[in-house]
N, C-alpha and C positions, 0 to 999 in steps of 0.2 A: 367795562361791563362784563360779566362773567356770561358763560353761554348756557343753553338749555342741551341738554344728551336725548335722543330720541334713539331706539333699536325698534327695529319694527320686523319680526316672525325672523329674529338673527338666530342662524343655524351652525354649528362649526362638528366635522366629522374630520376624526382624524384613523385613515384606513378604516376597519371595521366598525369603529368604535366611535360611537355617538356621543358626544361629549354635552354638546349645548343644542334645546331642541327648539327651535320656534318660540324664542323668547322675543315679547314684548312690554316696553316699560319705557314711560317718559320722566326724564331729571329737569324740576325745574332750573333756572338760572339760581345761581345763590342759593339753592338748596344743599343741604347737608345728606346725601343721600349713601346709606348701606347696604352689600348684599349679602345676605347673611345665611352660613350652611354649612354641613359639616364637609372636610377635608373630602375632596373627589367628587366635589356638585357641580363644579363647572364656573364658579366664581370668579378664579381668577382666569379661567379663560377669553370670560367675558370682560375683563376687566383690561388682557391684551388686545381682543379687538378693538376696545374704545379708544384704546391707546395709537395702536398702529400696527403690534408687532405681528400679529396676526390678521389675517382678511377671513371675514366670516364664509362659509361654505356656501351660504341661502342666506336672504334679507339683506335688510339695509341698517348702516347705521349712520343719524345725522348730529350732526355738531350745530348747534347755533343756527341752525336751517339748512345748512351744506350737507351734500353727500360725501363722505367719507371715504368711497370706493376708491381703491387704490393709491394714498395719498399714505406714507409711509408715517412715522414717529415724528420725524424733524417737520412734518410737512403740518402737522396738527393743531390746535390753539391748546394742548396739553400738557402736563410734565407727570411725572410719575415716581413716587416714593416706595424701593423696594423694602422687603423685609431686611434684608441685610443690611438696609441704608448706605453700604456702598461708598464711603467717605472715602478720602484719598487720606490717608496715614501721616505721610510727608509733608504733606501743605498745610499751612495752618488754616486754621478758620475761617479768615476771611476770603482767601483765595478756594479752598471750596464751595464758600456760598457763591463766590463772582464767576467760578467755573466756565459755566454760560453761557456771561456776558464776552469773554474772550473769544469765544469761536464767532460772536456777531459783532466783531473789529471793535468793544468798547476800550477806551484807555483806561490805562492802569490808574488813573485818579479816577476814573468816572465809575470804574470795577469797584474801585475800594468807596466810596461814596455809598453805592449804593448798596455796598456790603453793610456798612455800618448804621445804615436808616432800617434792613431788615435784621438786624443783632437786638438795634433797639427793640423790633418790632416781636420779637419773641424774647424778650426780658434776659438777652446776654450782652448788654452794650459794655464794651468792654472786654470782651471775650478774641476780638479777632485776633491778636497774635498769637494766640495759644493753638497747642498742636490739638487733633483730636481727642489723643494718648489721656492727655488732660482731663478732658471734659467727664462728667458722671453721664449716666446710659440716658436720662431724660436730658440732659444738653445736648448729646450728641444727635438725639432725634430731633429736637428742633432746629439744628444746623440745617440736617436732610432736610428739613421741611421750609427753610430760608431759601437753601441750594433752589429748590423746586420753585419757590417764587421768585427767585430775581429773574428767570425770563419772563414774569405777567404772565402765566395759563391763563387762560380764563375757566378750565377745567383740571383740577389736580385728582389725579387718580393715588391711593394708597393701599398696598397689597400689604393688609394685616403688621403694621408696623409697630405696633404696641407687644408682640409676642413674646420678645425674646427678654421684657422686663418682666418684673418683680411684683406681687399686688400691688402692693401701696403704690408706686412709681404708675405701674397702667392705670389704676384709678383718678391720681392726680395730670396723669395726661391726656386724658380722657375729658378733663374740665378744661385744661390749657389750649388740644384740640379746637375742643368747639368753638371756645372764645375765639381763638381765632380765627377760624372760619369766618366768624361772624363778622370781626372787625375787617377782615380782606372783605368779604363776599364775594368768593371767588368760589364758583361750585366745586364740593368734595364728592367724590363718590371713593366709600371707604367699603372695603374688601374684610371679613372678621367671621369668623368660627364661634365666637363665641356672644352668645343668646346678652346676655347684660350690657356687655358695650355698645351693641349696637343700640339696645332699650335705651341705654343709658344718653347718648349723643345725636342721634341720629332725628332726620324730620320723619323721615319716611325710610319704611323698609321694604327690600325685595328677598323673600325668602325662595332659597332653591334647596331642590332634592334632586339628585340622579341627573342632572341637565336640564330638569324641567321645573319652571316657575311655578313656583305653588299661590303665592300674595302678596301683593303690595296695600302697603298699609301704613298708618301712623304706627309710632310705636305701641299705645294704647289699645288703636283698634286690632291690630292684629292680638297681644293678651286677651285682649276681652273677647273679642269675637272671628278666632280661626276660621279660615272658610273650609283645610283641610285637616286629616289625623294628621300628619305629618306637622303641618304648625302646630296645634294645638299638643302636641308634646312637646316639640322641639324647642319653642320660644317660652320659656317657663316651664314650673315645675307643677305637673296636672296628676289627677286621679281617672281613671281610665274603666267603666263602669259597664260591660259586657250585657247585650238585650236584643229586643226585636220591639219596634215600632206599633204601639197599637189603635194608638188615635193623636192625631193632629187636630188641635182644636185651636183657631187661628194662628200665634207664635209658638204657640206651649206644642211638646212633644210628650205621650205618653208611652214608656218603655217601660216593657214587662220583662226583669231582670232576676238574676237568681238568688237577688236579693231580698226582693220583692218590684212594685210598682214604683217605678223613677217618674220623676217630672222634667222638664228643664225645656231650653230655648230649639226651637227648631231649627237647623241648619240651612243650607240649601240643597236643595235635591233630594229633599226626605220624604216619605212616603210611608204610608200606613202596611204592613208587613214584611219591612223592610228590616234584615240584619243592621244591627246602630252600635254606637259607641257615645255615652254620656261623659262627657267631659265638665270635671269642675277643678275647682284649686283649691290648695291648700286653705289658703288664707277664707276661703268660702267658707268651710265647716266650721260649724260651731257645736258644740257637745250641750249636751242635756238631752233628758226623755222626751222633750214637748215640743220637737222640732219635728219641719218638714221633711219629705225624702230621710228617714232615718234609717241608718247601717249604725252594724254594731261591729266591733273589729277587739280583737286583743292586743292591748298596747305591749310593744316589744320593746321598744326604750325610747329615749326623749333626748334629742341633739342638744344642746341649747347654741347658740348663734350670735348672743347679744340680745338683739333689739325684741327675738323675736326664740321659741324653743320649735323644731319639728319634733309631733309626735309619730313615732312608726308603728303602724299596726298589721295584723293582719284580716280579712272579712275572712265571715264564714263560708264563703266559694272560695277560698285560698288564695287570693288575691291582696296585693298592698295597698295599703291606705295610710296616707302622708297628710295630719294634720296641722297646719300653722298656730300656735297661741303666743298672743305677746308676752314679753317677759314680765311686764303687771300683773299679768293673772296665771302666773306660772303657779302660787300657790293654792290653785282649783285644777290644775292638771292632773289627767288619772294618772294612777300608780302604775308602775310599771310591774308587767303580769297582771294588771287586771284588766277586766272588760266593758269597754266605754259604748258608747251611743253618740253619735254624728249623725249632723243634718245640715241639711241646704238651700237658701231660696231656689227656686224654680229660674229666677232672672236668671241668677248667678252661676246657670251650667247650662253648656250647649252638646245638642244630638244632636251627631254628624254620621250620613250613611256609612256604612263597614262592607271592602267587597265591591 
């Protein structure tokens, strides 16, 4: 059975400098769980406490219902997958995945045994005599991540192990990942910088800024509805709409913008004369004259992407504005140098206090 991770108001200062502040967040068992932030959030710090390698300053952290306090790495139901993955050079494969099993008296049949049911288990059967030297970078990371199962964690922790590949390769292990998450159900909690992979695989997310927990969320709710500016940029790619609050009428927020009069969903903590920020997406705007909340912007040029073209503009407050059109209706896309009209449901944007 794989365990639940509980942190409760877990603190870690290291001399002056306040690293992780009074974070809380429960992982269920068999959850796929990521914390997702830029470089110097405190992510992977958090991610050595759960481990062992560090003991929190304040709070607690529980594993499976146990208190964690003082109870070292070897002492944990964990293993943990560095970014370096850390392979042994010299040893072939199957003796890195058994590693382990060695230091807890298994024999050398019962090593190799159980090397070769997790080779199968990540589609290398076959693979164990070969040196690492060998393997392409997406082999070599599912070794590390055999290595890390053949003790049974019931919790495997993973500090951004996808980085040092290629798109294509992190894309495709990003699917292989999950699946097998799913097929162990062994809880993951996966460590990652970057906003898509975590969208991409993950049940639930914990997003940090500066040390401090901003939201946990599905990966959905958090896109749709950030509870702070920090998500709401950070997780996706938003428009950023500068005002002051002028009436709350049940969910709907009216901000009066240098635009004109915005509408959109009201945040928490909003209040009628209050400094706001209207947050919507790309993919929200849709062009023509006969739209709600309409802004006009000078189209600066157009990406295209594939599936989908961004258009760049600027509003007439000098601010950018980043439209989504799919590649269907790329041939109704304004011209570039000229000047469009975008608009937006009300659902489809949230104002959130500024300040």
């Amino acid at each position: 059975m794989s365990h639940s991770v509980e942190l409760n108001e877990v603190g870690m200062t290291f001399g002056r400098t306040r690293a992780v502040g009074d974070v809380s967040f429960n992982v269920e068992g068999g959850e796929f769980f990521s914390i997702l932030g830029p470089s110097g959030c405190g992510k992977t710090t958090i991610l050595r406490m759960i481990a062992g390698f560090l003991q929190p300053t304040e709070g607690r952290i529980s594993i499976g219902g146990r208190d964690m306090a003082g109870l070292g790495p070897n002492q944990r139901p964990t293993a943990m997958i560095f970014q370096s993955l850390a392979l042994f050079p010299l040893m072939p494969v199957w003796e890195n995945i058994a590693f382990g099993l060695e230091a807890r008296g298994a024999s050398k049949a019962e090593r190799r045994r159980r090397a070769d049911e997790l080779l199968k288990l990540i589609a290398l059967e076959g693979y164990g005599d070969r040196m690492p030297g060998e393997l392409s970078g997406g082999q070599r990371q599912r070794v590390a991540i055999a290595r890390a199962l053949a003790v049974e964690p019931q919790v495997l922790l993973l500090d951004e192990p996808l980085s040092a590949l290629d798109l294509k390769l992190r894309q495709h292990m990003r699917a292989e990942l999950r699946a097998l998450q799913k097929r162990t159900g062994v809880t993951f909690i996966y460590i990652t910088h970057d906003q898509s992979e975590a969208l991409a695989m993950s049940d639930r997310i914990a997003v940090m800024s500066a040390g401090v927990l901003q939201q946990v969320g599905t990966p959905r709710d958090l896109y749709d509805n950030p509870a702070t500016p920090f998500v709401a940029t950070f997780v996706g790619e938003t428009n950023v709409i500068a005002g002051k609050v002028t009436a709350i009428d049940m969910s709907v927020a009216t901000v009066e913008t240098g635009l004109g009069v915005m509408r959109g969903r009201a945040g928490d903590g909003l209040a009628v004369g209050q400094a706001a920020r209207l947050y919507v997406r790309p993919e929200a705007l849709v062009s023509g004259t006969d739209v709600p909340n309409a802004i006009t912007a000078s189209v600066q040029r157009i990406d295209f992407e594939g599936a989908f073209a961004l258009a760049h503009g600027t509003l007439d407050d000098g601010s950018a504005l980043v439209a989504s059109i799919p590649s269907t209706a790329l041939h109704a896309a304004p011209a570039i140098g000229s000047r469009a009209t975008f608009g937006f449901d009300p659902a489809h944007a949230v104002v959130l206090p500024h300040g």
